[in-house]
C-alpha positions as semicolon CSV with decimal commas, in nm:
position;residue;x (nm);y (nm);z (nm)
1;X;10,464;18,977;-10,177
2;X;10,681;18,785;-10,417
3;X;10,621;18,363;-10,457
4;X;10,978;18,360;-10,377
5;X;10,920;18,567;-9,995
6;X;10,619;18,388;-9,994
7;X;10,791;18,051;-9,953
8;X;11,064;18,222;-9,742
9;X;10,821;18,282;-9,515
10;X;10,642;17,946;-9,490
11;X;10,975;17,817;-9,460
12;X;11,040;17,991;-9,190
13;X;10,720;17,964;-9,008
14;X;10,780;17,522;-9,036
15;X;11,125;17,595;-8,898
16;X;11,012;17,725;-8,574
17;X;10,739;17,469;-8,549
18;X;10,995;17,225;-8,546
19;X;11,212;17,410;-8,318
20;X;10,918;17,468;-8,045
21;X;10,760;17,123;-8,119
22;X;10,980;16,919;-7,865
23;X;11,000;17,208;-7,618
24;X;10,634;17,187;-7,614
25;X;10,644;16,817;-7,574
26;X;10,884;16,837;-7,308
27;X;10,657;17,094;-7,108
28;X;10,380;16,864;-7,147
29;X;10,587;16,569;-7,032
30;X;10,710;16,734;-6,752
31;X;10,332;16,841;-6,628
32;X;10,233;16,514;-6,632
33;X;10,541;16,471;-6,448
34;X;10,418;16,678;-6,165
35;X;10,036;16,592;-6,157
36;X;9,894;16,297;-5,937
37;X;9,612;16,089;-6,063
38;X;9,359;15,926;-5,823
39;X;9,100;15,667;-5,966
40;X;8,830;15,597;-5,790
41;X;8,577;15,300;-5,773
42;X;8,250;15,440;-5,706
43;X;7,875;15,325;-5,752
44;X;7,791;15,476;-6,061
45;X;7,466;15,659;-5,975
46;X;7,672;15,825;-5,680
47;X;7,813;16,224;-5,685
48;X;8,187;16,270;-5,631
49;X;8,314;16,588;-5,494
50;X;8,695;16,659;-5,444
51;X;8,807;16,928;-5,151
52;X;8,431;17,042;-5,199
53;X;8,432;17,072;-5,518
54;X;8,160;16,816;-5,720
55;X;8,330;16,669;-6,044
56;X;8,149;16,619;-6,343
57;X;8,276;16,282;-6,449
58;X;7,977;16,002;-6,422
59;X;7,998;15,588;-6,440
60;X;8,183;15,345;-6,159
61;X;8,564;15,430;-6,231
62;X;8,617;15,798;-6,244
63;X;8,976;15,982;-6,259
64;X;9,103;16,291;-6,093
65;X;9,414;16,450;-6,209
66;X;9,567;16,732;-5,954
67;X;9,716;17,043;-6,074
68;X;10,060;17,044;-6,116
69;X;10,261;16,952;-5,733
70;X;10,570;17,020;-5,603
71;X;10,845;16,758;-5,727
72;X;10,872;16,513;-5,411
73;X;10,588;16,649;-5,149
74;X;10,234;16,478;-5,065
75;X;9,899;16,666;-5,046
76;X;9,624;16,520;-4,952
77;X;9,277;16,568;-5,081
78;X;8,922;16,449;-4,938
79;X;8,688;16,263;-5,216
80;X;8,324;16,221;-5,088
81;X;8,128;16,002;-5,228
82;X;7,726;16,047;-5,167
83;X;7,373;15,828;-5,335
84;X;7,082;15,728;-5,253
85;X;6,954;15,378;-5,303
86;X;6,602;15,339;-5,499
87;X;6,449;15,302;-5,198
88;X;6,440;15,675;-5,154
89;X;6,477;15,601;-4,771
90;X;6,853;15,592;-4,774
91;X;7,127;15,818;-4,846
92;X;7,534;15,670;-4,828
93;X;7,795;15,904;-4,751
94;X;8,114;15,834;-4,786
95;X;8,439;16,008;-4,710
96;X;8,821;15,953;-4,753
97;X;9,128;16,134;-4,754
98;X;9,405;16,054;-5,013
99;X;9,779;16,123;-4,991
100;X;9,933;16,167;-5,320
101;X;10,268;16,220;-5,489
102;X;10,388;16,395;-5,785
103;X;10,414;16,141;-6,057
104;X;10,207;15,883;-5,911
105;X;9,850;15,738;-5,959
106;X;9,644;15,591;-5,647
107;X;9,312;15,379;-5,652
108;X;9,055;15,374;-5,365
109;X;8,710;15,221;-5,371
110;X;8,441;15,417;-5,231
111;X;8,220;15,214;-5,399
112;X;7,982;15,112;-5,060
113;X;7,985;15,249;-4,725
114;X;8,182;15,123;-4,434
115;X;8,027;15,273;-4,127
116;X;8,346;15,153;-3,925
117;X;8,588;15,415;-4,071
118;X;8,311;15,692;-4,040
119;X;8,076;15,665;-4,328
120;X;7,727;15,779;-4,318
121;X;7,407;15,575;-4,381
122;X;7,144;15,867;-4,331
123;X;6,772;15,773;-4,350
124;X;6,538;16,014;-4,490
125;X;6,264;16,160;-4,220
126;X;5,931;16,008;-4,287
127;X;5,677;16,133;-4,006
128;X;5,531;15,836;-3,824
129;X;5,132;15,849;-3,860
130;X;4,987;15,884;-3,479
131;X;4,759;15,560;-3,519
132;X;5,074;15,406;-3,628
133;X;5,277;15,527;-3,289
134;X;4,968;15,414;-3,091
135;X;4,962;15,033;-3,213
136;X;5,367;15,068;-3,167
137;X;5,327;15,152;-2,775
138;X;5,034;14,924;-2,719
139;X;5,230;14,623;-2,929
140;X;5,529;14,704;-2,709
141;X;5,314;14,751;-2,421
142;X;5,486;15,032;-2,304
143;X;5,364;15,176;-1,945
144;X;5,510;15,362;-1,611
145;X;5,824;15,122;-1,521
146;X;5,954;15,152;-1,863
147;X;6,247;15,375;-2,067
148;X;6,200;15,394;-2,435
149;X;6,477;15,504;-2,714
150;X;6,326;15,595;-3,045
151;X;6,657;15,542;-3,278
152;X;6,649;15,772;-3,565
153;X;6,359;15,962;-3,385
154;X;6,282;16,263;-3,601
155;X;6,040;16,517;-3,447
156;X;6,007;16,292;-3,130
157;X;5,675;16,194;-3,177
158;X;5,717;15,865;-3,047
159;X;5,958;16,025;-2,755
160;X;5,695;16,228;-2,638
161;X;5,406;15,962;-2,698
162;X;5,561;15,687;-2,455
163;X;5,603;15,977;-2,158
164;X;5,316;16,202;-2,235
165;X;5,060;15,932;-2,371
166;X;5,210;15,604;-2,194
167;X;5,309;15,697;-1,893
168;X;5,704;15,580;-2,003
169;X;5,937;15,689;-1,729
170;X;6,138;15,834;-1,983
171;X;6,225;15,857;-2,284
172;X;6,567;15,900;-2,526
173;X;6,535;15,979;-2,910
174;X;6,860;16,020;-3,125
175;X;6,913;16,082;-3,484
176;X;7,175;16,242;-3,718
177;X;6,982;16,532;-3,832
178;X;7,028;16,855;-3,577
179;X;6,719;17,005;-3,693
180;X;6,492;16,699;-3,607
181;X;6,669;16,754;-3,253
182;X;6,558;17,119;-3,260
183;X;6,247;17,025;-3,330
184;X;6,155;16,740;-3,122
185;X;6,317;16,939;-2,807
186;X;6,051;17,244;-2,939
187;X;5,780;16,997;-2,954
188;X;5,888;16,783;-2,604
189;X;5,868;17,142;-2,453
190;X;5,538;17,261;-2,627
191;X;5,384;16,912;-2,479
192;X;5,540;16,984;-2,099
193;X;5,732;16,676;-2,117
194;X;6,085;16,816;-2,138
195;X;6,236;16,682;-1,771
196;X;6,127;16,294;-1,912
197;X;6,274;16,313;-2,241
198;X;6,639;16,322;-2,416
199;X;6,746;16,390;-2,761
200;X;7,096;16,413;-2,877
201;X;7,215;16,417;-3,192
202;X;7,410;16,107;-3,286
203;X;7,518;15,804;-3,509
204;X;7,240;15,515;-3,352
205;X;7,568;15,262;-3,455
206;X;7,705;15,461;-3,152
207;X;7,454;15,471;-2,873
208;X;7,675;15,403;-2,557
209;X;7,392;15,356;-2,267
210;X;7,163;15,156;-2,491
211;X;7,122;14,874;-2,240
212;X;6,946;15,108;-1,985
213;X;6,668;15,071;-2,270
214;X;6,316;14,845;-2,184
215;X;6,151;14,948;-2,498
216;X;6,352;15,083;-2,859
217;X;6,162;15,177;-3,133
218;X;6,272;15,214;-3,514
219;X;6,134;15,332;-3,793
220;X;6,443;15,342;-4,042
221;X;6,537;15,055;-4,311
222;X;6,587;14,694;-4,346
223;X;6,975;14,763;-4,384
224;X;6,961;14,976;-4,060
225;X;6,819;14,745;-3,917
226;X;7,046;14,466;-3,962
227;X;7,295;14,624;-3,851
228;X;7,149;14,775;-3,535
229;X;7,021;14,397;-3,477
230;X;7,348;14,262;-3,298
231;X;7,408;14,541;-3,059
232;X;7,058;14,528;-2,962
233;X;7,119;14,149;-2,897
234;X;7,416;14,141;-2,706
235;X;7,334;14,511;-2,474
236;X;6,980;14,507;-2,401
237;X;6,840;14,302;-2,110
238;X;6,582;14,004;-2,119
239;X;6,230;14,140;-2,158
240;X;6,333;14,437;-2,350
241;X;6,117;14,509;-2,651
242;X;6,216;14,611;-3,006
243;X;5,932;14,727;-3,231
244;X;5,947;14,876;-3,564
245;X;5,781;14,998;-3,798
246;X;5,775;14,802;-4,176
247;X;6,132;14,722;-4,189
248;X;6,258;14,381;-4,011
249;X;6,584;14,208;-3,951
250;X;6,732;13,983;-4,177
251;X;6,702;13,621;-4,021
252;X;6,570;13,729;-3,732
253;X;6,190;13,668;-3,665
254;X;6,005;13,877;-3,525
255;X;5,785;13,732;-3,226
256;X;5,451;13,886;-3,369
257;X;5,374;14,096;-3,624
258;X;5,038;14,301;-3,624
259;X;4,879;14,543;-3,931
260;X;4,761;14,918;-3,861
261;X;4,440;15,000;-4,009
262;X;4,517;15,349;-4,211
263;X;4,249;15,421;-4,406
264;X;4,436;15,703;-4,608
265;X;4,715;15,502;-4,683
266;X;4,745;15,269;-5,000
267;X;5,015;15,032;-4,904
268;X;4,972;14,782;-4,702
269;X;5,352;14,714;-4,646
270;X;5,362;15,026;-4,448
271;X;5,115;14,942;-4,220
272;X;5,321;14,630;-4,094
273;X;5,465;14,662;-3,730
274;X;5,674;14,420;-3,612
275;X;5,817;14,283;-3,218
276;X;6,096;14,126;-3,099
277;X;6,158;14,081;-2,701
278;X;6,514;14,004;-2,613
279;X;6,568;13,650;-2,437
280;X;6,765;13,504;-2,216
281;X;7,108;13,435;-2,393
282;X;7,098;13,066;-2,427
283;X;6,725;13,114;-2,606
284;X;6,805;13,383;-2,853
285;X;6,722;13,298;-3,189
286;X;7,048;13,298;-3,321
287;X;6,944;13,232;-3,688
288;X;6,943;13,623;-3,688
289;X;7,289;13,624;-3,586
């Protein structure tokens, strides 16, 4: 090839670039056009999935950007937002759904959960050791006239303890998980307690018949605690015990606090039980209000 067809060609070739070049631009303009961007406040350690599928991006602001939409509709996506504190007891889930437009950019913050609009504080399962159950009936005194919810009860150990061991009435676990259900029904069966127990699967936030309670155990967190505190307040009756296991509540003291003697354990945090009986209104303790 001649210099001369040589630099024809080049010629040529820069032509078309330039030709192209603001087609190209305009294509790109009008993507952007038709995408939606969603930013979204999150805590940094957390996972973020859109419509089910996890994104990759990391840090406390992260941005989605939708395929391209149709010029003037909405869609709506659902971001879910899950962690677990260093606690390792706790895991936050939470969930919204965001409309967006074509053109448009949208900020939520998903950064903590707001169990109001739905969101999930799960607590990790951590089988209560039976000395441990024992010192938590005899500290709540638990006997024949007496009904006893276990929130966030797992297997049902403590379920079946109060009716089997006790002499309870009966007895009511919930928790979140539907296996620990499974379970603790297999296990309330196994022991021939099944007509005096109940588990149901269930947000303990939500309990609805929690004042027919004498006797609620926990075993669950500080923060679960706190904010199971003023329901148990204002629904249960005088006399009704609370007992739980390690965690406490905020401002509110507990009436007596006793230590289990584990020898295989290592911590003596864990050992802690603590009891609170409800009062008469006008001599609650309402520092832990």
């Amino acid at each position: 090839m001649s210099r001369s067809s040589l630099l024809l060609r080049v010629a040529l070739m820069l032509f078309a670039a330039l030709l192209t070049a603001p087609v190209l631009r305009g294509q790109a303009a009008d993507q952007r056009e038709r995408q939606a961007v969603v930013v979204v406040r999150v805590h940094p350690e957390a996972t973020l999935t859109v419509d089910g599928k996890e994104t990759r991006q990391t840090g406390e602001r992260r941005r989605f950007v939708s395929p391209p939409l149709g010029p003037g509709k909405k869609y709506t996506y659902t971001f879910v937002a899950e962690w677990m504190p260093r606690n390792n007891y706790e895991t936050y889930k939470v969930t919204r759904k965001v409309t967006v437009e074509a053109g448009k950019t949208v900020e939520i913050d998903m950064s903590e959960a707001d169990l109001k609009k739905g969101d999930i504080l799960f607590i990790r399962f951590v089988p209560t050791p039976p000395e441990v159950i024992d010192a938590m009936m005899k500290l709540a005194k638990v006997g024949e006239d007496d009904v006893v919810y276990d929130l966030g009860c797992g297997d049902g150990s403590l379920v079946i303890a109060a009716v089997k061991q006790f002499h309870a009435k009966r007895g009511v676990g919930i928790d979140l998980d539907p296996q620990r259900i499974r379970e603790a029904k297999a296990k309330a069966k196994e022991a021939g307690v099944e007509d005096k127990v109940e588990f149901r699967q269930g947000n303990v936030l939500e309990v609805d018949d929690i004042a027919k309670a004498t006797v609620v155990m926990l075993y669950m967190s500080d923060e679960m605690n706190q904010k199971l505190m003023p329901i148990l307040q204002k629904q249960l009756k005088p006399g009704a015990r609370i007992v739980s296991h390690r965690f406490t509540m905020g401002g509110w003291q507990p009436d007596k606090t006793v230590t289990v003697d584990l020898p295989q354990e290592d911590i003596p945090e864990e050992k802690l039980i603590h009891l609170w009986t409800i009062k008469k209104k006008q001599e609650q303790n309402h520092s832990g209000k």
